[in-house]
C-alpha positions in Angstrom: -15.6 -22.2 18.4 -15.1 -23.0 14.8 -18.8 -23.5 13.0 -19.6 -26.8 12.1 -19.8 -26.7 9.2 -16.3 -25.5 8.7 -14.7 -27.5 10.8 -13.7 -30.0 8.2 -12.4 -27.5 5.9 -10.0 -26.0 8.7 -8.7 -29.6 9.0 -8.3 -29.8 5.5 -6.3 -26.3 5.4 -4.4 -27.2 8.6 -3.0 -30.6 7.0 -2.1 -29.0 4.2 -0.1 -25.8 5.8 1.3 -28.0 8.5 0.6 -31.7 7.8 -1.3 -32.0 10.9 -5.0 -31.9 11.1 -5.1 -30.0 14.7 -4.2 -27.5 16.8 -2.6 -27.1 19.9 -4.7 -23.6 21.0 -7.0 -21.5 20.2 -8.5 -18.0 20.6 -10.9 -15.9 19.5 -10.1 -12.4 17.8 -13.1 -10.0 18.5 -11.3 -6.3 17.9 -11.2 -4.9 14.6 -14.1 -4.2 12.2 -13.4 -7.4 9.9 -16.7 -9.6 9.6 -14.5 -12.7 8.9 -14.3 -15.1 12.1 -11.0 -14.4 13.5 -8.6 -16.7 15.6 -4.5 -16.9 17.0 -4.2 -20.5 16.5 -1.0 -22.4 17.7 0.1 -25.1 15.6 3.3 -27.2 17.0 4.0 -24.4 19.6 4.0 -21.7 16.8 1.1 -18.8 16.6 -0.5 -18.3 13.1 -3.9 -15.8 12.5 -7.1 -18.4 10.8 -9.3 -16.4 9.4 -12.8 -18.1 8.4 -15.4 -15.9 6.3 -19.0 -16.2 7.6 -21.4 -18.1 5.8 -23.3 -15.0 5.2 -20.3 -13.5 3.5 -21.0 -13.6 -0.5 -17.7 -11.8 -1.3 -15.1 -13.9 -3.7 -11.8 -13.3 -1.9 -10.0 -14.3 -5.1 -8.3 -11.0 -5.7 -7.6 -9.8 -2.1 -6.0 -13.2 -1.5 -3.9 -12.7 -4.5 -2.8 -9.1 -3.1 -2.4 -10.5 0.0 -0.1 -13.6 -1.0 1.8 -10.1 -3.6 2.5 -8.1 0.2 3.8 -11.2 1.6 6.1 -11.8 -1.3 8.0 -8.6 -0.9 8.2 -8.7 3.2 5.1 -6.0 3.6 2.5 -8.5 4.6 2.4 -11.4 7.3 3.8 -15.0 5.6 1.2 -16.7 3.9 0.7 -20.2 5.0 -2.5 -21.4 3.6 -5.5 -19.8 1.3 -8.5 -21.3 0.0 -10.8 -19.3 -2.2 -13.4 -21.9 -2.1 -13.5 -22.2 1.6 -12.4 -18.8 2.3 -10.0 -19.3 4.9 -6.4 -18.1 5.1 -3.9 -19.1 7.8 -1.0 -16.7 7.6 1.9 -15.5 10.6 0.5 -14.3 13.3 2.3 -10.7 14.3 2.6 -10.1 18.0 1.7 -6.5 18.3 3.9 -4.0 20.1 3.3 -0.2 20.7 3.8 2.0 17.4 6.0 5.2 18.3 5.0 8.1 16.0 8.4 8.6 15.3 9.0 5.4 14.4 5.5 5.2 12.1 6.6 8.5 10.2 9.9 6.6 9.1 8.6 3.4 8.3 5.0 4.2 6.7 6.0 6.3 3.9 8.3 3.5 2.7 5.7 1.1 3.1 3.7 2.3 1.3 6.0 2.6 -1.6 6.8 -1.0 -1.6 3.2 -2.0 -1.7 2.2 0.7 -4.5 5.1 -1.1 -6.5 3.4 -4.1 -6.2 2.3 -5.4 -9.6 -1.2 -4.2 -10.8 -4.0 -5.1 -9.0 -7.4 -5.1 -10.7 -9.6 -1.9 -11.2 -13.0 -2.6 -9.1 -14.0 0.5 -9.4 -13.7 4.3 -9.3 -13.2 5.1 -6.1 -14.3 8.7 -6.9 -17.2 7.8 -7.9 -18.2 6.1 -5.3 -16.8 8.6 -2.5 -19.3 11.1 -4.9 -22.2 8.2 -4.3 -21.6 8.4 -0.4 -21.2 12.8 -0.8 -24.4 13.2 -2.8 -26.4 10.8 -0.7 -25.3 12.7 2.9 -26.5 16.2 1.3 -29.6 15.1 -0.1 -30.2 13.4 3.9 -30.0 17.3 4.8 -28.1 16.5 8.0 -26.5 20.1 8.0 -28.0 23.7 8.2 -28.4 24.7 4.5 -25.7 27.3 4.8 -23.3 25.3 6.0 -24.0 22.5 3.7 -23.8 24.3 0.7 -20.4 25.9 1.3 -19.1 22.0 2.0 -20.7 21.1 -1.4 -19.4 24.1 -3.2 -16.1 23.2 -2.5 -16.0 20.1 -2.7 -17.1 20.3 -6.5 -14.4 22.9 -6.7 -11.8 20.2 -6.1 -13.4 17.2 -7.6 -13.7 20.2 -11.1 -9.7 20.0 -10.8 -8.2 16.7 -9.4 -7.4 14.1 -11.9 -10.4 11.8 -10.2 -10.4 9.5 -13.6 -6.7 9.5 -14.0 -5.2 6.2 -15.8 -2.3 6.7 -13.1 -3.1 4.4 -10.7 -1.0 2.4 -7.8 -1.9 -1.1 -6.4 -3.5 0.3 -3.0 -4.7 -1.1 0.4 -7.2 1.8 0.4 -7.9 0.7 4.4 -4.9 2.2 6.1 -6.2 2.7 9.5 -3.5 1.6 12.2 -5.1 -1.5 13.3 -4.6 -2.9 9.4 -0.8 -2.4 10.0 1.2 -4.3 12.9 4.4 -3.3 14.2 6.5 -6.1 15.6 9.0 -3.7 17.7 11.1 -3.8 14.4 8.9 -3.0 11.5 5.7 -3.3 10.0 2.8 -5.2 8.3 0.0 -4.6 6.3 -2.9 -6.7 7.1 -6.8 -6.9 6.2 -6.3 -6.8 2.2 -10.3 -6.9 1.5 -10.3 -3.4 0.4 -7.7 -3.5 -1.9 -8.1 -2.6 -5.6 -6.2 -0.5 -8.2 -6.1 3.3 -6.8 -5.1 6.5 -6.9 -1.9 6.6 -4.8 -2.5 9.7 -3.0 -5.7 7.8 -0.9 -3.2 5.6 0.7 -0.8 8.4 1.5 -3.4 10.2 3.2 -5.2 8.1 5.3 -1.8 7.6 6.7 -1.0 10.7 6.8 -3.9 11.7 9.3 -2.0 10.1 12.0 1.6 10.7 11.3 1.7 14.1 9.7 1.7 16.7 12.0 3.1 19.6 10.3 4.3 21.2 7.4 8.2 19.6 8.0 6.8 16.2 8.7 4.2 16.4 5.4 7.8 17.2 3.4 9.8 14.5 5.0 6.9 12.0 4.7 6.6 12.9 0.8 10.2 12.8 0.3 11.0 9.7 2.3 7.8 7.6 0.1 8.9 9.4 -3.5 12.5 9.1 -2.6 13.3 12.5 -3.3 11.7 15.9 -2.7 8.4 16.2 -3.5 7.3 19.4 -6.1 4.5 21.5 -5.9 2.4 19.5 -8.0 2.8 16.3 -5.4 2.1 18.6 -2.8 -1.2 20.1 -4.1 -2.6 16.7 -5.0 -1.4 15.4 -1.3 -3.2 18.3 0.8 -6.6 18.0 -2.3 -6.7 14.7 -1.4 -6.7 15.2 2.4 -9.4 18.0 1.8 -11.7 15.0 -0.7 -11.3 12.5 2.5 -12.3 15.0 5.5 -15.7 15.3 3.5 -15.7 11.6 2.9 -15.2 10.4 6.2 -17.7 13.4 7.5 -20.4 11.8 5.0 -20.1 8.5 5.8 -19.7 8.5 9.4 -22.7 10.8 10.0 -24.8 8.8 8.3 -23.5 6.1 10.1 -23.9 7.9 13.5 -27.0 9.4 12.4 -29.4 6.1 13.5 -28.4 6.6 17.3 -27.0 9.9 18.1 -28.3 13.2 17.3 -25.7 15.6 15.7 -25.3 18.6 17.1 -22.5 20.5 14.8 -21.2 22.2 18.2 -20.6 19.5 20.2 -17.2 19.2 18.9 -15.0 17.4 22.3 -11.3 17.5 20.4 -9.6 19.2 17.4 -8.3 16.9 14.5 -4.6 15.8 15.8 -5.7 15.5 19.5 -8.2 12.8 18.2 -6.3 11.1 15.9 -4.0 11.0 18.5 -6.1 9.1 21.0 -7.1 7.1 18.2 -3.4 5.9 17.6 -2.7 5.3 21.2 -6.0 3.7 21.7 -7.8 5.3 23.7 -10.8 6.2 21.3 -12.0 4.0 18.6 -15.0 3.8 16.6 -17.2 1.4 17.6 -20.0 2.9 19.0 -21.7 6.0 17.1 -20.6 8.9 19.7 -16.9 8.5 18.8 -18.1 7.8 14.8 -19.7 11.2 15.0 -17.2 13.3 16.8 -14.8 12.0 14.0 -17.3 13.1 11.7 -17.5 17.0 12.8 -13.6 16.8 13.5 -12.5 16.0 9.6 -15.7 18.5 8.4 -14.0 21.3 11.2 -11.1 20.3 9.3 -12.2 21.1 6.1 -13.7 23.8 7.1 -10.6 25.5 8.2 -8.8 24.4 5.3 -10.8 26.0 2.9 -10.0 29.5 4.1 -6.4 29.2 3.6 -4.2 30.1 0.8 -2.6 26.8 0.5 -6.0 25.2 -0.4 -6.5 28.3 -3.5 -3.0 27.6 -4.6 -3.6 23.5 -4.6 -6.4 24.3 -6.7 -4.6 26.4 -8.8 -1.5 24.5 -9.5 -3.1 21.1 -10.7 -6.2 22.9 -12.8 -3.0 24.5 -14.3 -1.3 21.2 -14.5 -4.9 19.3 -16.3 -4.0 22.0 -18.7 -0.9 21.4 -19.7 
């Protein structure tokens, strides 16, 4: 189960988390989207996660270790037992998963999420903007969309990227990967996990990728402001919230099409569930997104979104309040 040519270093790690060269079980971890080799080891009849990067895997885990080891350090991440840059394996807690009541999520994810955007600064990789732009620009040159359509998506979009503060110097230590199966809830609280994404970010990506899940309406998207700023959140906050939810439906509708794009033909119609139904299912798991059906339905669900968004007076007045803000 472990490579060969690993196995060595995992005795190495294991002696030096546990002084003990073995194990007394282990298993396999296939779900999730991580290419790291995955495994709930037991080690003197206590479970731990292993994780082993492939051989194939040219990343230097240097700085998400680092964040990792930070989250741990202030509760927010699993206990870290063992890392080793050069090896690239990491033995931390393992976290029994239990269910993840909504109610419970929208009380305990905004805080979160405040503890780990306290964290101290993390390094800038890059501009997230920019590349979100990168992935925009390269799903409207493919031509996916009728030309109509995909010009009033484009026109839009530039019309918030023209106002939101994409270069900003105000930036949060950020997870950027917030998707439920990167946070565990034990039956008590929860835990960040799966810190390869992180970087220096804007903190309003983390907020919304939450958000998508646990925000259902205008009293929750107060509360869940509030409860993460620790008081009430102004007009500004809220404009740069619901701009940012507007810049990630188009994300996530350019990057899963052209994900979906190699196996399943669109068809902008064929839409099977509105935006909180599927995020729903997603939550409770009875959808995910391995295979490119479900990658483009959630595609046309955020662009739907968008779409709808667009036409309301919230999304004039967003734009409004933080061109006037740049301004100021």
């Amino acid at each position: 189960m472990i490579p060969e040519n690993k196995q060595t270093a995992v005795e190495n790690a294991l002696q030096a988390a546990f002084g003990i060269n073995s194990y007394d079980d282990i298993k396999a971890i296939t779900t999730g989207l991580s290419n790291a080799l995955t495994f709930r080891i037991v080690v003197k009849n206590k479970p731990y996660l292993m994780k082993i990067a492939r051989t194939d895997q040219l990343s230097d885990p240097t700085n998400y270790f680092a964040y990792m080891k930070a989250g741990a350090e202030v509760g927010i991440a699993p206990r870290v037992w063992y890392l080793s840059t050069q090896d690239k394996i990491s033995i931390t807690d393992f976290i029994e998963a239990k269910p993840f009541p909504i109610n419970k999520a929208k009380e305990i994810m905004p805080k979160l999420i405040s503890k780990l955007h306290k964290l101290p600064s993390f390094h800038k990789a890059v501009n997230y903007f920019d590349s979100m732009d990168r992935i925009v620009q390269g799903f409207q040159a493919a031509k996916f969309l009728p030309d109509n359509l995909a010009d009033d998506i484009l026109k839009n979009y530039n019309r918030i990227k023209n106002v939101y503060p994409c270069h900003s110097e105000d930036l949060v230590s950020s997870h950027n990967d917030l998707k439920p199966e990167n946070y565990i809830f034990d039956g008590e609280r929860a835990w960040l996990v799966d810190w390869e994404a992180a970087f220096l970010n804007d903190r309003y990506l983390d907020l919304a990728v939450v958000a998508n899940f646990v925000v259902n309406n205008d009293e929750d998207e107060f509360q869940y402001l509030q409860d993460y700023f620790g008081e009430a959140p102004d007009q500004y906050i809220q404009a740069r919230f619901f701009l940012m939810q507007q810049l990630l439906h188009i994300f996530y509708m350019s990057i899963f099409i052209l994900y979906a794009s190699k196996s399943v033909p669109i068809k902008i119609d064929n839409i099977k569930t509105n935006f909180r139904d599927f995020h729903k299912r997603m939550w409770e798991g009875e959808i995910d997104l391995f295979n490119d059906e479900n990658k483009l339905q959630y595609a046309l669900v955020h662009m739907n979104q968008f779409l709808s968004n667009i036409n309301t007076k919230r999304f004039e007045d967003s734009l409004h309040i933080i061109s006037e803000n740049q301004l100021s």
